[in-house]
N, C-alpha and C positions, 0 to 999 in steps of 0.2 A: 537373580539366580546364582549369583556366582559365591556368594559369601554361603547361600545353605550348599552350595556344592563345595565351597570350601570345608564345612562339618564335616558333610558327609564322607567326602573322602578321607576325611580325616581315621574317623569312625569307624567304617569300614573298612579301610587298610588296614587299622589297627587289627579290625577283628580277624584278618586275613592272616597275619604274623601270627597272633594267637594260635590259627588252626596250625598253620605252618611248623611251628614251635612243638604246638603239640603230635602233629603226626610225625615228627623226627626224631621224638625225645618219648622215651616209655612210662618217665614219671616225674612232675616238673612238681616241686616241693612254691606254697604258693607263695613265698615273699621269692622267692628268685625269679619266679615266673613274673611277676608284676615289675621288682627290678628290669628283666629284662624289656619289657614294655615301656619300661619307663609310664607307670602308674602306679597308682596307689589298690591295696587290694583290695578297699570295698569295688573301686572302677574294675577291677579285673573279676569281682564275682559279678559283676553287672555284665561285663563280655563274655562272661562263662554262659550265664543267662541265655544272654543272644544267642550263641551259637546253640543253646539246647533248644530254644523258640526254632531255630530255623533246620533242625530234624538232629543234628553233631551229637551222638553220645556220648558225652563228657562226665565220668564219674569223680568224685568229690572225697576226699580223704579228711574227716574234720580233727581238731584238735592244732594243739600248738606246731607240731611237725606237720601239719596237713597240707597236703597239696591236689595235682589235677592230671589225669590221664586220660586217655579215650578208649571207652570199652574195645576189650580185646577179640579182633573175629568182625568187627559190626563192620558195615557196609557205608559207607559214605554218601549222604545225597549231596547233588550240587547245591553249590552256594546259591540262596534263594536271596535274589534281590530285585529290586524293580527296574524300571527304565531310569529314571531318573538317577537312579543310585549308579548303574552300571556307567552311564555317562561320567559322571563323579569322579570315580572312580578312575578312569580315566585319562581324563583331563589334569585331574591332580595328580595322578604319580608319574601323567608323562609329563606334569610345567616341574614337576619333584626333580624327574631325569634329565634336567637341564640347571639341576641347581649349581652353585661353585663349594658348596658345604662338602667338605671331604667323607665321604665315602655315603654320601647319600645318592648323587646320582644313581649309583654299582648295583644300591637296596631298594631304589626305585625300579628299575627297570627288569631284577628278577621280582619281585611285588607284582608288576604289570605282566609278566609273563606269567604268574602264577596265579593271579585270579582272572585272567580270560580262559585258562583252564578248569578253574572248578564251576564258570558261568554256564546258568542253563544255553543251550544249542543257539537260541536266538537272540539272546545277549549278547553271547560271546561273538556273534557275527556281527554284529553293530560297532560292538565294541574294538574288535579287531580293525573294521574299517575307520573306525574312528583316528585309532593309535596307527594304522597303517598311513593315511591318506592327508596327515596333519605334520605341517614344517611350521616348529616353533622358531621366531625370531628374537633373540637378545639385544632390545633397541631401547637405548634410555630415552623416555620422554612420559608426557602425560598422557594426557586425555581423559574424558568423559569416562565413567565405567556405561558399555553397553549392553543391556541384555540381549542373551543369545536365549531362544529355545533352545534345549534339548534334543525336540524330534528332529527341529527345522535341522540340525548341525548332524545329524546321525543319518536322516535321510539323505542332505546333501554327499555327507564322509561314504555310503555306500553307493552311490551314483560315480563319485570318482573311483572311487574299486573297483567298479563293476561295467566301466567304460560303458554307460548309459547315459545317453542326452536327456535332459534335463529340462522343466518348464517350472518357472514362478513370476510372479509378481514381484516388481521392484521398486522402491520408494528411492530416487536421487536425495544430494543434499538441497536440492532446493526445489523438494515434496511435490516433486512430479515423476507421476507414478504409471511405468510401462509393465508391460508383459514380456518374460523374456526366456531366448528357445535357444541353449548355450549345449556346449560338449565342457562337462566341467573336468579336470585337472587334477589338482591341489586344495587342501583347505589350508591356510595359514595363517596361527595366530600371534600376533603384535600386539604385547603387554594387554591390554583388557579389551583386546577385540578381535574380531576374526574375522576372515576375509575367504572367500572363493576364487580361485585362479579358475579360466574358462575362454575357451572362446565363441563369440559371439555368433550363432547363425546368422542373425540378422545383419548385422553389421559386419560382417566376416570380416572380424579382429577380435582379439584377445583384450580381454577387461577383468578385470579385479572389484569385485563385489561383497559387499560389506553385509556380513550375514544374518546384522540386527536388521538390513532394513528389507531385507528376504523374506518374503511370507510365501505360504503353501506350494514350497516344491512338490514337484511329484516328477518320479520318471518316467518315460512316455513309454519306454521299451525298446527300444529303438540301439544298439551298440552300434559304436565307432572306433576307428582307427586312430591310434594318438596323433597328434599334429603336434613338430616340435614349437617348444613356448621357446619366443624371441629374448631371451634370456639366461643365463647360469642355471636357475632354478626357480622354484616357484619364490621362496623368499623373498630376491633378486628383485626379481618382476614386482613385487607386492612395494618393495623397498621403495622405486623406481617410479611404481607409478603416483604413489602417495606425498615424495619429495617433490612431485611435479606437477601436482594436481592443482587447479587455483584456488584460493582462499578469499573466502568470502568478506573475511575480518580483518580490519587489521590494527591494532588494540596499541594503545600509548596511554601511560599511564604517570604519576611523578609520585613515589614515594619518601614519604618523611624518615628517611633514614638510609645510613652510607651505602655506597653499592659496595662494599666488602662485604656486606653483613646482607643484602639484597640476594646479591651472588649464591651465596652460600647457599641462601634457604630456597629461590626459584632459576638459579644461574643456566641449568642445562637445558631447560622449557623456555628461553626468554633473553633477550639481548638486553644486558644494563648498563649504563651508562652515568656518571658521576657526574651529576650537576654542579656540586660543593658538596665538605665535607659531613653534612648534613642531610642531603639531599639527595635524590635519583631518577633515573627516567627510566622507564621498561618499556620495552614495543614486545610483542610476539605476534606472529603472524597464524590465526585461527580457523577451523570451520565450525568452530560452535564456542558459545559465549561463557558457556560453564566452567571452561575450564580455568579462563583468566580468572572468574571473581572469585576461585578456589585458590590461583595462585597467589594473589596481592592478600586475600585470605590470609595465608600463610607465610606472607611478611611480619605481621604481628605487628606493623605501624600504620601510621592515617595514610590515607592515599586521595589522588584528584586524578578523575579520568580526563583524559584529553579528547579522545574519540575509542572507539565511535559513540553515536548517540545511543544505540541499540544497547552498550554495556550499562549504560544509566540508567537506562530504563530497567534492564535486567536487575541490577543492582535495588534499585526503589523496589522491583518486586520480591525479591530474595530477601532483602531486611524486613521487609513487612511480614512477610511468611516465617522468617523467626521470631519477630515481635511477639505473633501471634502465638507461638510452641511455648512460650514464656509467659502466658497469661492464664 
């Protein structure tokens, strides 16, 4: 999900600046207009396109001077987009409003205020809760990329808004799967995953829930009264319980080649170690195997697993499965 939500938002924002652009400016001559876009102008008649597919009365000035204005007097319908788009949407201009690129945060964050404005009524309510209910974490490391629904993350983001207890199904990391009746909190996401801050009915404590392995919320109807999270913040919590949670792996490995040059390419994911100047040793401590054969991967030299056995086997199956791409 996350690479076509990375398009789309792409896409979309774009076409969002467009309208922007155009409802502020009375007559945008079309190479400046696409400058400003930063596209090319057959791409910007392809954006002129969209917006007229989605109701936008954008008239067309042809010729070498020709450019793009919006009929004068016409009436504006909302931005017609789906679910999925609106999520997108989203998501990307609020990980945008966390970027360190100078003056993108500033255009992300009026972006994000400007298309939950021109969203139909029930987008914009999802969407609001979405951008409202979600504590981005800036945390260098890997992991897995893991898929999120869409609804699943919309439903949950309005249940924390809307101080609604909350029922789903929950899959542990070691695929035992409970029914679970929480008063949820925070959404919080850490680089390619997201999480649920909540506390437990059952368990009356507070737990952090990983929201790929979350199926069919639904809220009961039922509101509550906040309970303070033992904690700074939802992030905090999220930080906290993840640095401290047991790992199931725990992965040794010897590469052919210096741990300077080790370092460099997986040093922040991974503890190295110089065997000789030739040589290396990497441990990382994991809950899932994918990540290691991605990062030794990405040494770009031969490597011998030490332990555990589970990555060798992963390994034989992984090389087989590209064999196989390659025939």
């Amino acid at each position: 999900m996350s690479g076509r939500i990375g398009a789309m938002a792409n896409t979309s924002s774009r076409t969002l600046r467009l309208l922007s652009l155009l409802q502020t400016h009375r007559y945008w001559p079309g190479t400046e207009l696409a400058e400003r876009l930063g596209v090319s102008v057959r791409t910007l008649r392809r954006d002129v396109d969209r917006l007229r597919e989605l109701g936008y009365p954008v008239e067309a000035n042809r010729g070498v001077d020709g450019g793009y204005q919006l009929a004068a007097g016409a009436a504006l319908p909302p931005l017609l987009i789906d679910d999925e788009e609106a999520v997108a949407l989203t998501i990307g201009l609020q990980n945008a409003a966390q970027s360190a690129v100078a003056g993108l945060a500033e255009s992300s964050v009026r972006a994000l205020a400007k298309v939950t404005q021109v969203m139909p009524a029930r987008l914009r309510r999802r969407a609001e809760a979405l951008r409202a209910m979600t504590v981005p974490v800036e945390w260098g490391g890997g992991g897995d990329r893991s898929r999120v629904d869409a609804d699943v993350l919309t439903t949950v983001a309005l249940a924390c808004r809307d101080t609604e207890r909350l029922r789903f199904a929950y899959t542990a990391a070691d695929r035992n799967r409970t029914d679970r009746h929480v008063e949820p909190h925070r959404l919080v996401s850490v680089g390619r995953r997201w999480y649920l801050v909540a506390y437990d009915l059952v368990r009356h404590d507070w737990r952090s829930f990983r929201i790929d392995r979350l199926t069919a919320p639904h809220p009961t109807g039922a509101r509550f009264r906040s309970r303070d999270l033992p904690a700074a913040d939802a992030a905090e919590f999220v930080r906290t319980q993840v640095v401290n949670a047991p790992r199931p792996y725990e992965v040794e490995a010897v590469v052919d080649a210096p741990a300077t040059v080790v370092r460099e390419r997986v040093g922040q994911w991974s503890t190295v170690e110089a065997i000789d100047e030739t040589h290396s040793r990497v441990r990382m401590t994991v809950d899932t195997l994918s990540w290691p054969i991605l990062a030794l991967g990405v040494t770009g030299a031969e490597f011998r697993v030490v332990g555990p056995p589970e990555l060798v086997d992963d390994l034989r199956e992984w090389g087989a499965r590209f064999v196989r791409a390659t025939t």
